[in-house]
N, C-alpha and C positions, 0 to 999 in steps of 0.2 A: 504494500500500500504506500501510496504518494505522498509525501506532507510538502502540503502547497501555503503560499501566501495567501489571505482570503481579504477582501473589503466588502461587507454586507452594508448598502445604502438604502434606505425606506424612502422613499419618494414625495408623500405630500407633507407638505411642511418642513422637508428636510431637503431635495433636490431644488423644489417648485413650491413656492409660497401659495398657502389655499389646498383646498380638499376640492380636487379635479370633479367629481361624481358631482359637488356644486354646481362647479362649470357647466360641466355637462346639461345638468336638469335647467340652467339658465338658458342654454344654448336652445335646449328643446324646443322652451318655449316660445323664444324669440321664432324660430325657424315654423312651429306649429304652434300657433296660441291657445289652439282647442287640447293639446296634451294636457295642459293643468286639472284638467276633470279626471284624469289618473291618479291624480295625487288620491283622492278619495278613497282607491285602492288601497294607495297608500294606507292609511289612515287606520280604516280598519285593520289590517295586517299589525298595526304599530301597538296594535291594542292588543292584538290575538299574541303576539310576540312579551307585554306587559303582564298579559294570564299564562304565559308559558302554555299559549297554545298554539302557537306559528313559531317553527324556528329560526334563526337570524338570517338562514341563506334564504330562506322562502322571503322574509321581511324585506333581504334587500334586492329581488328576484324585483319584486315592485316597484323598487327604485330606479332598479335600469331599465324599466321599459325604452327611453331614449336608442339602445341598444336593438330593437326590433320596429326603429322606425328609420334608421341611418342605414346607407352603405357603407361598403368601408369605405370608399372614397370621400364620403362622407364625413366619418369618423378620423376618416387622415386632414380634411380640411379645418374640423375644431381643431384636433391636436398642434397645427401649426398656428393659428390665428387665437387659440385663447389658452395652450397650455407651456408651450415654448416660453413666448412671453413673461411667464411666470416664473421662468425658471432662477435662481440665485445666481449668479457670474462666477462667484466664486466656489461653490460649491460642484459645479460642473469642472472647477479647474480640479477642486482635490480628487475628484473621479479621475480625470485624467491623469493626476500625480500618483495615485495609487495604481495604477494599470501600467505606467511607464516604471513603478518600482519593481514590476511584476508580479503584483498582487491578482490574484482569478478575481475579477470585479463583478458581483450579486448586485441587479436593482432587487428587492423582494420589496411588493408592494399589495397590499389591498384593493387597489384602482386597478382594473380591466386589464389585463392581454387585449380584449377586442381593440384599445387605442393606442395602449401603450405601446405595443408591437410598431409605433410609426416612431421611437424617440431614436434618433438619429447620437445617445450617448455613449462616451466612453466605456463601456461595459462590455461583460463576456455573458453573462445569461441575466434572464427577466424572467422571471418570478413572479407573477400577480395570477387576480383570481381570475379562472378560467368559466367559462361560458360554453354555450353548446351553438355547432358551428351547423349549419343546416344551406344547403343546395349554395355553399361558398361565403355565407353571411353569419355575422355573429349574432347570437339571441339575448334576450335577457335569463337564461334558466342555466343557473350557476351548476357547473362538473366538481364534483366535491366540495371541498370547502371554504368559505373565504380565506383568502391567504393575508390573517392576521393573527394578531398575539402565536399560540405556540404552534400553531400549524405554518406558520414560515419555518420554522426548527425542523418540521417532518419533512417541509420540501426541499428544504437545503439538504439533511440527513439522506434524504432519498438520491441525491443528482450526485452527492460524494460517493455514496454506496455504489450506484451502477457504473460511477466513472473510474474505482480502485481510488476513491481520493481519502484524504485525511487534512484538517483545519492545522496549521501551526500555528497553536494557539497565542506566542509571545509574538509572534511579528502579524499579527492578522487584525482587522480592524471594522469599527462596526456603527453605525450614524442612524439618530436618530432623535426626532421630536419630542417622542412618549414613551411611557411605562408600558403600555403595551408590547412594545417591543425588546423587552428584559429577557423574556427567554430568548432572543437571537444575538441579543446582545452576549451574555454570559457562554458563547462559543466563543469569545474572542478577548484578547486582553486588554486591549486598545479600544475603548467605550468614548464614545463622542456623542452629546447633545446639540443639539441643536435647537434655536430660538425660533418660540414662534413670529417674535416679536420682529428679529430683523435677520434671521437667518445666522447668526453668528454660533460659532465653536464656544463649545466649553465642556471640562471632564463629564462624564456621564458615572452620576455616585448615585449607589444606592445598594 
C-alpha cells in the first residue's frame, strides 16, 4: 500500500463564499418564476424530516428539483456566471500550492456532481453528492448519500481502498468552514478553518 500526500478541501464556504444549492434555487427562479410553488414540497418534506419521518436525502431530493429542470449545458452556464465568481482568489491558489507540492488534491463536497463536474480547479478527484443520471441528464433523486459530515470519510476510505492508497497522515492537509467536517478533518494532521466571514486561514482546534 501507497502512503500518499493528501489535501481534502470542502467547497462552500471554504473554496467559494455562499452555499451554491442557494445559488442555484435563486437561479431557478429567476430563469422559471412559477418553480417557487415547489418550494411547498419543500415545506412539507421539512416537517416530515422534523417528525423523523422523511429522511435528509429524501428532504433534500426536494431541494434540487432545479436539477430536473436544467441541462447540463444548463447547469455548466450557472456554474460559470454565478459560482466561479464566488470563488476566494486565494484559496484556489492554496489548491494549486498543495497539488504543485504533490499533495493527491480531494474537492469533497455536499453540493452536486450534477454542476460541480464543470469546476475547471486544481484538483485530482471530486467528491460531492451524487444524483441519478437518466437518458444523459442529471435528476434530482440522490444515489446514496449526501456527501456530508462522516460519509465524506467513507468516500475518501472507499477511492484509497480501491486505489492501494494510504493518507500520510503528518504531511496531509485538510480545509474547512464547519464542524461538520471533523471527521474528515481528523484523517489528516494539518487542520485549517476557514472564515465564513472573509475567507481567511486559521488553525482548525477542537
Amino acid at each position: 500500500m501507497k502512503s500518499v500526500k493528501c489535501a481534502f478541501f470542502d467547497f462552500d464556504n471554504t473554496i467559494a463564499k455562499g452555499d451554491t444549492i442557494y445559488k442555484l434555487l435563486a437561479y431557478t427562479i429567476k430563469k422559471h418564476p412559477l418553480s417557487i410553488f415547489r418550494f411547498l414540497l419543500t415545506m412539507i418534506y421539512g416537517i416530515g424530516y422534523m417528525l423523523h419521518l422523511v429522511s435528509k436525502e429524501k428532504l433534500k431530493e426536494t431541494i434540487l428539483f432545479p436539477l430536473d429542470l436544467f441541462t447540463s449545458e444548463e447547469l455548466r452556464t450557472f456554474y460559470q456566471e454565478k459560482v466561479v465568481p464566488s470563488y476566494y482568489p486565494h484559496m484556489v491558489k492554496e489548491l494549486k500550492k498543495r497539488k504543485d507540492e504533490g499533495c493527491l488534491v480531494f474537492l469533497v463536497t455536499a453540493s452536486q456532481e450534477a454542476y460541480m463536474r464543470f469546476n475547471k480547479l486544481p484538483i485530482d478527484i471530486l467528491m460531492g453528492t451524487q444524483t441519478e443520471i437518466i437518458n444523459g441528464e442529471y435528476t434530482s433523486h440522490i444515489i446514496g448519500k449526501n456527501c456530508k459530515d462522516a460519509h465524506k470519510v467513507d468516500r475518501i476510505n472507499d477511492y484509497l481502498k480501491k486505489n492501494n492508497l494510504a493518507i500520510d497522515y503528518e504531511h496531509s492537509y485538510g480545509y474547512s468552514d464547519s464542524t461538520s467536517d471533523i471527521p474528515m478533518l481528523k484523517l489528516v494532521k494539518n487542520r485549517i478553518r476557514i472564515s465564513k466571514k472573509d475567507g481567511s486561514m486559521s488553525p482548525f482546534v477542537f
